[in-house]
C-alpha positions in Angstrom: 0.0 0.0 0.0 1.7 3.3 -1.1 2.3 6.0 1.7 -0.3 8.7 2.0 1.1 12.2 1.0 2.0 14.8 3.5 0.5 18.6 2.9 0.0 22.0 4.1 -2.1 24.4 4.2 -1.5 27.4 2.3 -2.8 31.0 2.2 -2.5 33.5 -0.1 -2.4 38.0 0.2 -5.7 37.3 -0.9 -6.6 35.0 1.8 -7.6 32.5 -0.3 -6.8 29.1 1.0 -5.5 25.6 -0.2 -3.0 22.6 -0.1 0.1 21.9 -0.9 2.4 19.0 -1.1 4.3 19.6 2.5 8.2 18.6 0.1 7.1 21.1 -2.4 8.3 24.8 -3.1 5.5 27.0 -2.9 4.4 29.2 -5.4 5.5 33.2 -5.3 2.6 34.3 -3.2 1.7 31.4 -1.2 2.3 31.4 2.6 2.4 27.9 4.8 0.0 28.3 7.9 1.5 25.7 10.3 -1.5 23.0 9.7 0.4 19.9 7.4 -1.1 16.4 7.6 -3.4 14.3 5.2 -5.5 16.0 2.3 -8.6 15.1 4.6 -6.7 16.6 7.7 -6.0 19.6 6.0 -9.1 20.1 4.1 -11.2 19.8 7.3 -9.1 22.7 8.2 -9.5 24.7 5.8 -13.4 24.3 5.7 -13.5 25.0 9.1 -11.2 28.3 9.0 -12.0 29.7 5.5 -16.2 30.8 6.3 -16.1 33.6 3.8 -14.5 32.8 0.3 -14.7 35.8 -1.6 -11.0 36.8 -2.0 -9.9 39.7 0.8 -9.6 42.5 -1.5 -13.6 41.7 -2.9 -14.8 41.6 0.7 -12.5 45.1 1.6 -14.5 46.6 -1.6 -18.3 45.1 -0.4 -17.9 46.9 3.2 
């Protein structure tokens, strides 16, 4: 049985949210948040954390 992939979860200026492979360079842009484990682990996380999806500078403009 192969070994399940480690990941983070990543945030962007934006605060948009997603995963990333936890061996992998991130993209210019992309910030770790200290939350690595399985894809479910970490997109548990991210549903919990991320309530509001419309990108920061959207949500800055609607207020």
């Amino acid at each position: 049985m192969p070994e399940a992939n480690v990941y983070d979860v990543v945030r962007n200026d934006e605060e948009q949210y997603s995963l990333w492979e936890a061996d992998r360079e991130l993209p210019t842009g992309w910030y770790r948040q200290g939350v690595r484990g399985t894809r479910e682990e970490c997109l548990a996380h991210i549903d919990q954390v991320w309530t509001d999806i419309r990108p920061r500078s959207v949500r800055e403009r609607q207020a």
